[in-house]
C-alpha positions in Angstrom: 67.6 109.8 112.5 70.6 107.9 113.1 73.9 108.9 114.4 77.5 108.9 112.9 77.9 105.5 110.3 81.6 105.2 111.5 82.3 103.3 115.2 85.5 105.0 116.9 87.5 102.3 118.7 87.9 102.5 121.9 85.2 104.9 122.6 81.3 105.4 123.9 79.7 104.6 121.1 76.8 106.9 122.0 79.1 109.8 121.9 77.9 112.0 118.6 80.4 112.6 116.5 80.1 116.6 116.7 81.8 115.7 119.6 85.1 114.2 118.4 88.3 116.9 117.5 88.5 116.2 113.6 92.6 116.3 113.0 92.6 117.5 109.3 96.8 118.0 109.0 99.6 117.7 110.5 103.4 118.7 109.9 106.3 117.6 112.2 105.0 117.0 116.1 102.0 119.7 115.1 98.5 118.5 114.6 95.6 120.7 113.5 91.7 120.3 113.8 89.3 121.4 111.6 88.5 124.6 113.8 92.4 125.9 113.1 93.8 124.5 117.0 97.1 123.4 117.2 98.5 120.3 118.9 101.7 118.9 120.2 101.0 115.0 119.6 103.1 113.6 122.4 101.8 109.9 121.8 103.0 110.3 118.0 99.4 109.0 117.1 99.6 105.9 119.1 102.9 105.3 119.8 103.7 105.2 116.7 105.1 108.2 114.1 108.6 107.9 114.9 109.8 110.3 111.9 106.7 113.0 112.4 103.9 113.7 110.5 104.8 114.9 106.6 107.9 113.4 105.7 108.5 114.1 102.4 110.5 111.3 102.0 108.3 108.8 102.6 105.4 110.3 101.1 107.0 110.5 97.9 108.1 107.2 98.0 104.5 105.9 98.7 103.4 107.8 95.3 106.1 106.9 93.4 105.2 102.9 94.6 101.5 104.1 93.7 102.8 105.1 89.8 104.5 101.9 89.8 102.4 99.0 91.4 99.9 99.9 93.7 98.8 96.9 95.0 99.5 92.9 94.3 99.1 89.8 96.7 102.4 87.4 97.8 100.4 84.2 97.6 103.0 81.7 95.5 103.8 82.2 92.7 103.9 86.2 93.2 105.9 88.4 95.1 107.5 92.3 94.5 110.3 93.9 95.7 109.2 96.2 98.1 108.0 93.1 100.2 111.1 91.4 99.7 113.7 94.7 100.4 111.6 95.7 103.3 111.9 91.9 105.0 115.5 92.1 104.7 115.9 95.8 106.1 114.4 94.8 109.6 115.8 91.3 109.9 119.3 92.7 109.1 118.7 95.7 111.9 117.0 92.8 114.6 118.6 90.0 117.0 118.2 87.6 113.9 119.6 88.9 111.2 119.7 85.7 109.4 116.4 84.8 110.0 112.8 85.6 108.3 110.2 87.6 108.0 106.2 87.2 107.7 104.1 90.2 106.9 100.9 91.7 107.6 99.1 95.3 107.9 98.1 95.6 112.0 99.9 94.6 115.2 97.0 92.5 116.2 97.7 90.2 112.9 101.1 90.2 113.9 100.2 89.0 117.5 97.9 86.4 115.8 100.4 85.0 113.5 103.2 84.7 116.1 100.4 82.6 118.4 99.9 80.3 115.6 104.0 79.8 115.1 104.3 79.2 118.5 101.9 76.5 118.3 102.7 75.0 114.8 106.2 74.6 115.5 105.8 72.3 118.9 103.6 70.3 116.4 106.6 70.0 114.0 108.9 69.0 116.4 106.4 66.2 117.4 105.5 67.8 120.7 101.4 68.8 119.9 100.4 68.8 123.7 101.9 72.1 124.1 99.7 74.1 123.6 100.1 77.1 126.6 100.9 80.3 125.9 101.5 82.4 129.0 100.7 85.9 129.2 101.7 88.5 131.8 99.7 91.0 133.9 99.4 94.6 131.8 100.4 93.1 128.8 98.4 94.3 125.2 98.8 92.6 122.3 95.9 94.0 120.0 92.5 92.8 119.8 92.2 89.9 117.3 90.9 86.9 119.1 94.4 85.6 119.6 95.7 88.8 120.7 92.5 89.2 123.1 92.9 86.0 124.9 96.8 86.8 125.8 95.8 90.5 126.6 97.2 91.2 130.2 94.6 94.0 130.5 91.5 92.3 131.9 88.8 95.3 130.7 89.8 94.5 127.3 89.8 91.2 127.7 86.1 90.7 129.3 83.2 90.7 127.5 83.4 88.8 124.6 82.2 85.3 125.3 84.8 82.2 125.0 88.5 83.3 123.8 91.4 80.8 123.2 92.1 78.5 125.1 95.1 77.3 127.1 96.2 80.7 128.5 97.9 81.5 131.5 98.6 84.9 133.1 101.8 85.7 135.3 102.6 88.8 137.3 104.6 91.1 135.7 106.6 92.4 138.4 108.2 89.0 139.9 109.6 85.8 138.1 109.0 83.5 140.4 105.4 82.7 139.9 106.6 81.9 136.1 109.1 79.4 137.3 106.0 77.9 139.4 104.6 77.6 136.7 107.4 76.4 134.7 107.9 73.8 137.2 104.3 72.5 137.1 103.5 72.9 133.5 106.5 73.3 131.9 106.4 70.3 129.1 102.8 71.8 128.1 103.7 75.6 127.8 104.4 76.6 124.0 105.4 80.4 124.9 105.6 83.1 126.6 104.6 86.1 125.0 105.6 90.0 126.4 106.2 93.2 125.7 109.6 94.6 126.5 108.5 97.8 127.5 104.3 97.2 128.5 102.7 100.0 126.5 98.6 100.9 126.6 99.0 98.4 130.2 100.7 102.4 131.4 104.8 102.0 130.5 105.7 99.5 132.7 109.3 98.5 132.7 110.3 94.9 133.8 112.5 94.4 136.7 115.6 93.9 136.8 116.5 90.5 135.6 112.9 89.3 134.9 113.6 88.9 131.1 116.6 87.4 131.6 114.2 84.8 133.8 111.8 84.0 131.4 114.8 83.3 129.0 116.3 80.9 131.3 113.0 79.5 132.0 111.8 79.0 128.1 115.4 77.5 127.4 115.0 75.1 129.8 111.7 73.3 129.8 111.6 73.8 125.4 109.2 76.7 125.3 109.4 80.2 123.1 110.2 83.2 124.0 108.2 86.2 122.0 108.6 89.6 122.6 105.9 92.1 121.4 107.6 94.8 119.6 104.9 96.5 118.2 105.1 99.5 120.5 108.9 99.4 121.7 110.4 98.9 117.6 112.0 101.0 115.3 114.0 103.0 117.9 112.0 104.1 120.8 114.0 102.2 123.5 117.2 103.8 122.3 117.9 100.2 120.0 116.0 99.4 117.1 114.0 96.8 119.0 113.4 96.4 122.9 114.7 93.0 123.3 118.4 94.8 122.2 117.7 97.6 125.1 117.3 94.7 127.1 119.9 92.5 126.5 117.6 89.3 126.0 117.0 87.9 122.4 113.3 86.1 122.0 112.8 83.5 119.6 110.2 85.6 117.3 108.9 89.1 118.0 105.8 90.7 116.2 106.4 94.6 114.9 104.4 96.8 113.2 103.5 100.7 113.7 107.0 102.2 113.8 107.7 100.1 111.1 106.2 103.0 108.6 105.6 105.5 111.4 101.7 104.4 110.3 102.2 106.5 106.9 100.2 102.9 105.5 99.6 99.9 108.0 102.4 97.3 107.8 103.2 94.4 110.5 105.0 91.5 110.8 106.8 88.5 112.4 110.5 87.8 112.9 111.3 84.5 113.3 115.3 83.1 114.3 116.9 81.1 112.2 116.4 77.4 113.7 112.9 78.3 113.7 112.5 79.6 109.8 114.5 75.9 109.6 112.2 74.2 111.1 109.5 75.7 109.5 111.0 75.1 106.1 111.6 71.5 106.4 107.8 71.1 106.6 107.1 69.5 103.0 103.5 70.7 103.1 102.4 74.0 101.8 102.2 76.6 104.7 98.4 77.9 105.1 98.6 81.3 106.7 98.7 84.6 105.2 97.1 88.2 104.7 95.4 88.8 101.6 97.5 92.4 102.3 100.7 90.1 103.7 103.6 92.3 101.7 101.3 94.9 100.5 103.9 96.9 98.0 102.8 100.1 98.6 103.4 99.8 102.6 106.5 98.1 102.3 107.8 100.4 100.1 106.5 103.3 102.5 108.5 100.6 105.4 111.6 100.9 103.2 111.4 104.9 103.0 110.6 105.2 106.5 113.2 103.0 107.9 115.9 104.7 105.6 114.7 108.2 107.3 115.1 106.6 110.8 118.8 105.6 110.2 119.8 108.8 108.5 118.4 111.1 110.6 120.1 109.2 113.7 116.5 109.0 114.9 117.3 105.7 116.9 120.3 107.4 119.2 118.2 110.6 119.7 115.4 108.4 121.4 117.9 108.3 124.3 118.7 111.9 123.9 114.7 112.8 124.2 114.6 110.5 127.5 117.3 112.9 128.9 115.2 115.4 128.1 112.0 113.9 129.3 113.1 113.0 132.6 114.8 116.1 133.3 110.9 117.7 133.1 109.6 115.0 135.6 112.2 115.6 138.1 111.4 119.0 137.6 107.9 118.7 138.2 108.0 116.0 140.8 110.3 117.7 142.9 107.6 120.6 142.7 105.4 118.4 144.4 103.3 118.0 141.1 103.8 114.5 140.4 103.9 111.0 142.9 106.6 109.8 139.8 107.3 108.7 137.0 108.8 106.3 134.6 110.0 105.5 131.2 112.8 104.4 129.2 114.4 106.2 125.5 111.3 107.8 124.6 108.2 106.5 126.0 107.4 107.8 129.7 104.6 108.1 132.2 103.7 110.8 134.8 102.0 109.4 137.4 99.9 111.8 138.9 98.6 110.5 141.9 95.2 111.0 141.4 92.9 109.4 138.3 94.5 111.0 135.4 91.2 111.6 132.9 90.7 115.4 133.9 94.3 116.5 133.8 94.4 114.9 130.5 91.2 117.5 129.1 93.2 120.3 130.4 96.3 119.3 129.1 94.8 119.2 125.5 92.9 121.9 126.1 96.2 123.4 126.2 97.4 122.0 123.1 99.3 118.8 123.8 97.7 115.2 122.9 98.9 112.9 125.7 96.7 109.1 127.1 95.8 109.0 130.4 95.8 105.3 132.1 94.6 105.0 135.4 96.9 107.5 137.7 99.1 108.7 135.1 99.4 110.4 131.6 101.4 108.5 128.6 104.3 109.7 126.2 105.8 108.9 123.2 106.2 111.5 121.4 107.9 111.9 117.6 111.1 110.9 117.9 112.1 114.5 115.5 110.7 116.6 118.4 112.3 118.9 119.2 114.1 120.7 122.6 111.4 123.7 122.0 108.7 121.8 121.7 109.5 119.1 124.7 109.5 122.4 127.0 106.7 123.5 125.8 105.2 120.1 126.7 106.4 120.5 130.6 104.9 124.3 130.5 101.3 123.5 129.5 101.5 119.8 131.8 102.3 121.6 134.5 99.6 124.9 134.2 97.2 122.1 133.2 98.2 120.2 136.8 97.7 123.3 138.6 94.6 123.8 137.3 92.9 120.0 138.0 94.9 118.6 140.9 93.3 118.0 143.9 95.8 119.6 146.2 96.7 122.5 143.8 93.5 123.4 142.1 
């Protein structure tokens, strides 16, 4: 007999699926499995449900779109207001407010749409030798072929045969291998494309000045700068996107997840205003899109979520919860628990010292979903949690530390 039909990502595919935890609700920052467990979900899915899971808000919105017009492509002649309402919300709350917006359903679309920009715009201005796009060690950008070939994360990466062509990978630690580059290559490279905040390659925040580098850098040999936001939008820096956290403004950024807190899949691509220019003087019809690009019922769950992100003040508490957060690693650390940590707003990583795989299994054991990479477990949690529920998360870390650590087990 044959096992499960469906394939978890990211998993052993031989694992049976009486083996997975089946999540069958959830409310708030609380998860519950089929057998009645409760969880803290401290990665908000996958870094992603910024307003908690059951917002009424946007869950009514998403069934009043449904009443309405459920579902209806953008291809010319046709568009719908959600798409169009939604486009101007985060362009207006981005670096280019006066700029525009494609849209898709996943971040890896996203990341495959900005590669083709980047490309199609050095051919526009006459310049179709650059074809480069430099990636940085660490660095995830989904797992469409684009987004596979400038993955930064060399597991992922491997396996599959030929990827794209013309990619480059720099450190992610020091800019001067870039400006090597820059200097050797520079009137080939199209972009360089980065997270602000590197995500699934374990929270890893860019030195001091480094962004600012690759700005200078892009500005002065003709190349793009694109920042991933897929992970760091939609408050969880403290701003609504990285690139304002970090001072540095990127010519197009991809977003997607926060963008609905994953209520229904929606992605897409800012692009600044000389850019949408450029693009628009091109007299021929532009051949990329989604079948699902401006999906009404996502962009109207996009325009509800977004609205429930600004009221709430969910943006400025993301600084408030990295208070918190970091107040429980110091705690911990200076306990001897922890060889650091790091993070920014709220997204953080404890790194343990030791390979992180077993302390995660206690730790949800215990009733809190966290990721462990390598050394260290990931956060991100709900950006509603609470006070309560962030010490509850340092209790059950630290009992589920004691109880798989090398030196205090």
């Amino acid at each position: 007999m044959s096992g499960s039909a469906l394939i978890h990502p990211f998993s052993v595919l031989a694992q049976h699926e009486n083996e997975y935890i089946k999540i069958v609700s959830g409310e708030g920052v609380i998860l519950r499995d089929d057998a009645g467990n409760e969880y803290i979900d401290a990665l908000a899915s996958l870094w992603l449900c910024q307003i908690g899971h059951g917002n009424r808000t946007v869950i009514d919105a998403i069934n009043a779109q449904l009443e309405q017009l459920q579902t209806y492509n953008t291809f010319a002649p046709f568009s719908n207001g959600p798409a169009v309402e939604v486009s101007e919300m985060v362009r207006a709350r981005s670096q280019h407010p006066d700029g525009r917006v494609f849209l898709g359903c996943s971040g890896s679309e996203a990341v495959d749409t900005v590669l083709k920009f980047a490309r199609r715009i050095h051919q526009l201005r006459g310049d179709a030798d650059r074809q480069i796009i430099v990636r940085r060690t660490g660095g995830y950008h989904g797992v469409n072929v684009g987004g596979t070939s400038v993955q930064g994360i060399e597991p992922i990466r491997s396996g599959w045969g030929d990827l794209l062509p013309h990619v480059v990978e720099i450190p992610n630690d020091d800019v001067e291998p870039a400006a090597q580059l820059f200097a050797e290559h520079g009137d080939r490279i199209a972009a360089v494309i980065s997270e602000p905040i590197q995500g699934a390659g374990g929270v890893i925040l860019p030195p001091d000045g480094y962004f600012e580098g690759l700005r200078r850098l892009c500005d002065e040999h003709g190349a793009l700068l694109i920042f991933d936001e897929v992970i760091c939008g939609f408050g969880r820096t403290g701003s609504w996107f990285g690139g304002q956290t970090f001072g540095v403004t990127p010519d197009m950024f991809t977003f997607a997840k926060g963008v609905t807190s994953g209520y229904i899949p929606l992605s897409g691509v800012v692009v600044s205003r000389e850019i949408a220019e450029l693009l628009e003087s091109d007299p021929e019809k532009f051949m990329h899109g989604y079948t699902y690009s401006g999906h009404p019922t996502a962009c109207a769950a996009g325009v509800a979520n977004i609205g429930v992100i600004e009221s709430e003040g969910l943006v400025e508490r993301a600084s408030y919860i990295g208070t918190k957060m970091e107040e429980g690693f110091q705690a911990l650390q200076g306990d001897g628990m922890l060889a650091g940590y790091r993070g920014l707003g709220a997204i953080w990583a404890a790194d343990l010292g030791y390979d992180a795989a077993e302390t995660r299994e206690a730790f949800l054991k215990r009733g809190v979903i966290s990721r462990p990479v390598a050394n260290a477990l990931m956060f991100c949690p709900p950006l509603i949690i609470s006070d309560a529920e962030i010490g509850q998360i340092f209790d059950r870390l630290e009992d589920a530390i004691r109880a798989t650590s090398p030196v205090t087990a």
